[in-house]
N, C-alpha and C positions, 0 to 999 in steps of 0.2 A: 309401661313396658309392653311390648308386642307379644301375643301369643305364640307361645311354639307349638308346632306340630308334630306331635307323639304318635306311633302306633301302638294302638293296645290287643293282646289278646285275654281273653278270658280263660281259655285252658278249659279243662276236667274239673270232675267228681267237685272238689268245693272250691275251683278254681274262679267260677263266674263268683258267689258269694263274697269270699275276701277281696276282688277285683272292686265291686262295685261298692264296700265298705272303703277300701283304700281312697279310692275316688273320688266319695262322697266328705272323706277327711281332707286330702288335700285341695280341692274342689272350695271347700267351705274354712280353707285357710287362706283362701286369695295366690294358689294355684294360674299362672299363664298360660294354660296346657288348652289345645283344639287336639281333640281327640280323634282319629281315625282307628276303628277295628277292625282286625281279618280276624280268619278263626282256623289255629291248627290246632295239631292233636288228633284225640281218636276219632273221630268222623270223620277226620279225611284222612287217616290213617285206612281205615277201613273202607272208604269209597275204592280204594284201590292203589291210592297214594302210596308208597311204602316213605317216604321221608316226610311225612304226616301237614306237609305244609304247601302250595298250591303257588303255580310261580308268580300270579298276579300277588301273592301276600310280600314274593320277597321283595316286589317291584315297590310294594307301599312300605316294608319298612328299609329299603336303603334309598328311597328317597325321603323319608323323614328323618331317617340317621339315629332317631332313637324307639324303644323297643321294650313298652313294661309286659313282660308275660307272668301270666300265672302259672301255676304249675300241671303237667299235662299229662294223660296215662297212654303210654307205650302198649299197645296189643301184647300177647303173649304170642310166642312163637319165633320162628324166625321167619327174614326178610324186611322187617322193617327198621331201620333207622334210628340212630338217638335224635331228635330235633337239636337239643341241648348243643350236643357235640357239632354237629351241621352245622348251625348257626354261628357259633365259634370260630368254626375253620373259616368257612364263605365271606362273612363278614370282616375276618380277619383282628377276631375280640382276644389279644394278646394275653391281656391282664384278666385274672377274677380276682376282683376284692370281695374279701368278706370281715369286717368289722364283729370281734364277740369281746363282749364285755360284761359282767357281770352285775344283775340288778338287785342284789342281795340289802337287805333280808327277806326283798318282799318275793323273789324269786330263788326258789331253794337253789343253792351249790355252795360245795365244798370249798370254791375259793374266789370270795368277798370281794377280793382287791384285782379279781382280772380283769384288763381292759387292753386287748391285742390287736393286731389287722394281720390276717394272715393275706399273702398276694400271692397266688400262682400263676405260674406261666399257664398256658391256656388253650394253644395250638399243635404240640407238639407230642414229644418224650413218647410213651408207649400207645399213646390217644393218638399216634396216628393211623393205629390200627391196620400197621399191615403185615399179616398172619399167612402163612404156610403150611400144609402139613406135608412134611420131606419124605418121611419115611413109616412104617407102620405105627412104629413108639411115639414118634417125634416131631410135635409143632414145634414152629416157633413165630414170635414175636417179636418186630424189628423196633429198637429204641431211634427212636433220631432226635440227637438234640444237635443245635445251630447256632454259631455264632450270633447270627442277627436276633434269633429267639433269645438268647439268653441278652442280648444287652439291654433290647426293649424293655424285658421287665425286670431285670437287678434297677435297670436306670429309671424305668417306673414307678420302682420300690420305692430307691434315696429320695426323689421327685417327693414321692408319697409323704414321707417322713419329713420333709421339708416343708410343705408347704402345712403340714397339719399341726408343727410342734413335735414331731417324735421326736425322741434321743438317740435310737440305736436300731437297726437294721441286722436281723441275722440271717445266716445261709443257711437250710440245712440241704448236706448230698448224702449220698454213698460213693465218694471219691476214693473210697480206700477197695474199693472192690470195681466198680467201674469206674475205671482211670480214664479213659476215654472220652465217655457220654459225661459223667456225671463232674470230672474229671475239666474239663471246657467250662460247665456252670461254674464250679469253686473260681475257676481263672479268670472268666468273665468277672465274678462277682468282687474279687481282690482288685482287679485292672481299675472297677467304676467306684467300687468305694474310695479308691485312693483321690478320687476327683473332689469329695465331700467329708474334708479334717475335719467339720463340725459336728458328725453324726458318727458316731461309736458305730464299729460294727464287729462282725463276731463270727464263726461259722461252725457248724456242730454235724458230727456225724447223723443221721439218720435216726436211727436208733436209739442212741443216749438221747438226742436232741427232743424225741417226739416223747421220749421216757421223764425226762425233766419238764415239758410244756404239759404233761398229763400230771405232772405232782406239785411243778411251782410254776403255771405260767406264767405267776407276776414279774416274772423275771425276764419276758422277754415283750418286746414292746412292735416293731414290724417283724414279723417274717416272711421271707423269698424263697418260695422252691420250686423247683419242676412239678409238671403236670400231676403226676400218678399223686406223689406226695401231695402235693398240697390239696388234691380233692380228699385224700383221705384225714389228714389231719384238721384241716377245716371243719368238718364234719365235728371230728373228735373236739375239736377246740370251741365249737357253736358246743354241744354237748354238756360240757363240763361248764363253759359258761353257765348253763342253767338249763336249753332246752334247746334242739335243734330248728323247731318247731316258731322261735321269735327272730332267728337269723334272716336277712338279706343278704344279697348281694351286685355287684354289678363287675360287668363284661364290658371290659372300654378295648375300643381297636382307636385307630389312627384318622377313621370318618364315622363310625358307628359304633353305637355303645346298647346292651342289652341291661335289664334291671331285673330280678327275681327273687323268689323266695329259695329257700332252698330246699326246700320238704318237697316232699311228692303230694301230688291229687289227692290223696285220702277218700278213695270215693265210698268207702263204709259210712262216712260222714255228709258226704252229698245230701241238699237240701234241708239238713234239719237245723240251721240256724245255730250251729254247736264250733265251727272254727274258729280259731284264734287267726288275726289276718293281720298280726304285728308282720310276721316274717316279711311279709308281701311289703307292706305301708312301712318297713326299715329298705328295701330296695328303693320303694318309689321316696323314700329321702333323702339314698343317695342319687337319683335319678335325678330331684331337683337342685343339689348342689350342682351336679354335672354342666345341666344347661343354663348357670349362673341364677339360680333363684333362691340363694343362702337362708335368705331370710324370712323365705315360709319352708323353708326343712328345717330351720330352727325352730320357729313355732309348733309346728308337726311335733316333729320329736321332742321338744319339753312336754306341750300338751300329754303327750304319751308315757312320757315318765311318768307326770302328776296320776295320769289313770290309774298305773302300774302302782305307783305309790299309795295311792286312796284304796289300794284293796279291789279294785273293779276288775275284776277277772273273769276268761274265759275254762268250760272246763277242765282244762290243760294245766290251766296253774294255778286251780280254786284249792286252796288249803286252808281249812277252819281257824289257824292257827293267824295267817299272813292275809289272809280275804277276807273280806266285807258284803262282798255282794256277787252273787253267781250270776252270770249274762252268757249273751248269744251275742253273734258276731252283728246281729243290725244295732245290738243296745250298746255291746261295747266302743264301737265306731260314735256313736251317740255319743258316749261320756268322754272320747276326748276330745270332738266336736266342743262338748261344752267346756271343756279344758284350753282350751283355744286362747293363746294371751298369757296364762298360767303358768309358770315353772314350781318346778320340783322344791321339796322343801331339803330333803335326806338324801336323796341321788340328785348326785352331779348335775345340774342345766347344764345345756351346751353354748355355743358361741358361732355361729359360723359367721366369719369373717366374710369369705371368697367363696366362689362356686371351686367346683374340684377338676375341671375340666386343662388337664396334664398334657400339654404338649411337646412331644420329644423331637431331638433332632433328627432331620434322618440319616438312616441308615448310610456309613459308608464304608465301601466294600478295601477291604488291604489289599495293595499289590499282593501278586497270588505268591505261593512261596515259591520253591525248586523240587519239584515233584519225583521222586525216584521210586521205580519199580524193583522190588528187591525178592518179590517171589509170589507165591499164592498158594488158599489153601481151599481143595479141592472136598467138598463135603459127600460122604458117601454111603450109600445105603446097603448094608451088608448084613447079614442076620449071624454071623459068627460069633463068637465073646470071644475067641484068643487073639489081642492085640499082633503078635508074632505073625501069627497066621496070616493076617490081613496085609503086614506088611510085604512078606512074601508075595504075595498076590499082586502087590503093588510094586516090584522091583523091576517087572517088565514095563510099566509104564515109565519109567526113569529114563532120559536124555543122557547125552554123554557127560553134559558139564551141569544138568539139573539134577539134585536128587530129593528122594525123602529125607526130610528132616525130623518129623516128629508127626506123632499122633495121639490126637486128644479123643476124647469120650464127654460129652455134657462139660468141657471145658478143663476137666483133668488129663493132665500127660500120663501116656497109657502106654506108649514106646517114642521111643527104648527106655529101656529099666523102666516098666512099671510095676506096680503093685497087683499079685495076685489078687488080692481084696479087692480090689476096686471093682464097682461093678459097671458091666457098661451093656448100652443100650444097642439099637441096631444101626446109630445115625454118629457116623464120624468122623470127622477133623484130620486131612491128610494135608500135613505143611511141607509142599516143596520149593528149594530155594536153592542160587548157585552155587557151588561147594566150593568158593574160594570167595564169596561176600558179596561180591558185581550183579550188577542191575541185569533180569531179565526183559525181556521183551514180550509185547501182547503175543505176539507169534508162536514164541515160545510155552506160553500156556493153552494156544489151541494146538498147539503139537503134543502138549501131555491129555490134552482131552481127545484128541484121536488115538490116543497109546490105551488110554483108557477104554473108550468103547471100543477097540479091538480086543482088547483081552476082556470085554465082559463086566467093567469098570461100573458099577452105576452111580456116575455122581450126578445128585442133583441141586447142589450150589455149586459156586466158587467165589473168592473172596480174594483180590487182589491187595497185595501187603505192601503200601508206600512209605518211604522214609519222605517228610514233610521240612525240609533245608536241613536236611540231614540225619533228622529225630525220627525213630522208629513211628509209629502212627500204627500202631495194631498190637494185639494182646497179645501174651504170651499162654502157655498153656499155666493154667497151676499146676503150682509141684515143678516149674522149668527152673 
């Protein structure tokens, strides 16, 4: 077999440590890996870098295509950069898998029988991080979700479940509150599973869903969400598994894939021979399925169970009770070095068949629909609270055949007929539209925004409102 050519970085606080333990494991499992290192994070954070990584590094890891980092500490402050997120977007790493499954008894949790892949999308949803402040009260945070984003990873997902053995595939959104954003996912997700009769699939609101996966996740076996969700549930679901601390992960794009742990630096722990460097050495296993070498990520990962098994723990998961023997991350690396060939007697050994390296179709775009322009809503910064008031204010800005239709507050209708109670901020939602149904014109909206800064109008959005081959395609106020 030919060597492949990886790039490593070593990261922070006990990032070099577990790096060079993971290494030395798959290294001494018979590993095809030629290794080249760059080095981000905080030194070149602080040399003055603010995106903590140096462009000669991005040149060596998208011409190697793959990418094991350790984990890396972020400066305090602002002006600098998530790496994490950067590398995500630039690379264009769609998917995170993160694998949590449960090594009970020898790793304490509450539930024995969990064995999940959580997949999030990866590029998108509120990670794309583009933020405003409109008005004194009032940012905001722009959602974008996308057809092509959502297909890559639903179709990712099934992919996923298919080639691994899974049975069932779940969605979760918040579809019933953002019909829209979240609203696209659900549709997406119903369109691609109907492609795959053979694999069960299921979708759960948000809420109940992540409230069921925190009390029975043996009950669900893949799941698909958007960005925000799935980095947070992930978490939760490494967590409950047993320890966030033993979780990987990988970042697959469409030419390049990232491999990691998912904990932070720990640099209180820096140098003292004291971390546990499973999380890291569970990425670089999926790393070697990836580039087809199944069968030293099999070896790896039984060896590692048998360790886990035998009681050899770090002090993370030393318990008098379930351990044998207290070690540091160079002894622990040692014993499953020596585990090497071994499988588990009491936890499941694994199988890997195939390397995991998921190629999807590409992307293609639908005839576009029949785009109709049906009005726009003008957002505005006005420090008053009487809904009434505002409108008033706003009747000179009104066209002969354009009028106000509604005004919202944080997304509640506030006029006409709103609620005294309600309470509202200084940033608001002015919906104008033709008063007999017909399509305006772009013209037509810079003619209300000349009415407007004539009379003193301060808007600082607008938001034009399309019907999509005929389907409204924009929110309504609550309470409409």
């Amino acid at each position: 077999m030919s060597k492949k050519k990886i790039t490593v970085a070593k990261g922070d606080g006990i990032g070099p440590e577990i790096m060079d333990a993971t290494l030395s494991i798959i290294m001494a499992a018979g590993a095809q890996i030629e290794i080249e290192e760059i080095e981000v994070g905080e030194k070149v954070y602080l040399s003055g870098n603010t995106a903590g990584i140096a462009k000669e590094s991005w040149d060596v890891i998208r011409r190697n295509k793959v990418f094991l980092k350790a984990p890396i500490t972020t400066p305090q402050g602002g002006g600098y950069k998530s790496l994490n997120v950067t590398t995500r977007k630039f690379l264009g790493l769609y998917a995170n898998v993160r694998p949590c499954m449960s090594l009970s008894p020898f790793v304490k949790t509450k539930h024995p029988n969990m064995d999940l892949v959580i997949i999030r999308e990866n590029e998108e949803d509120l990670y794309a991080g583009i933020e405003h402040q409109q008005t004194d009260e009032v940012v905001q945070c722009l959602k974008l979700i996308s057809r092509p984003g959502c297909e890559k990873i639903v179709r990712y997902a099934f992919e996923y479940a298919k080639l691994y053995g899974r049975k069932k595939v779940t969605c979760f959104t918040k579809d019933n509150i953002m019909k829209q954003t979240d609203g696209l996912f659900h549709q997406v997700f119903d369109e691609i599973a109907a492609e795959y009769p053979e694999i069960e699939n299921e979708h759960w609101i948000i809420d109940i869903g992540a409230a069921k996966m925190s009390d029975t996740p043996e009950a669900f076996d893949v799941i698909v969400m958007p960005n925000l969700y799935g980095d947070v549930l992930s978490d939760i679901a490494a967590q409950i598994a047993g320890s966030v601390g033993l979780a990987g992960s990988s970042n697959i794009g469409e030419e390049c894939a990232m491999f990691e742990a998912i904990h932070g630096s720990a640099p209180r722990r820096a140098g003292q021979n004291m971390a546990n460097p499973s999380g890291l050495l569970q990425g670089a296993i999926l790393m070697l399925n990836h580039i087809g070498q199944p069968d030293v990520a099999e070896k790896v990962q039984n060896a590692w169970l048998k360790t886990i098994e035998e009681g050899i723990h770090t002090y993370d998961l030393y318990k008098e009770e379930t351990s044998t023997r207290l070690v540091g991350t160079k002894e622990f690396a040692e014993a499953v070095i020596a585990n090497l060939g071994e499988k588990p007697k009491q936890l499941q050994p694994v199988s890997y068949k195939i390397g995991d390296s998921i190629k999807l179709p590409k992307y293609a775009r639908r005839q576009p629909a029949r785009k109709d322009l049906k009005g726009a809503d003008l957002f505005v910064h006005w420090g008053g609270t009487n809904p009434d008031e505002l409108a008033a204010i706003l009747k000179p800005v009104e066209t002969e055949s354009i009028k106000l239709s509604m005004i919202t507050n944080r997304g509640i209708k506030v006029w006409p007929e709103g609620f005294e109670e309600t309470f509202c901020t200084d940033h608001w939602r002015c919906r104008f539209k033709n008063k007999n149904g017909e399509n305006i014109s772009k013209q037509d909206i810079i003619r209300l925004l000349g009415e407007a800064d004539k009379n003193n109008v301060d808007v600082v959005k607008t938001e034009n409102l399309y019907q999509f081959d005929g389907k409204d395609a924009y929110s309504l106020g609550q309470g409409q």
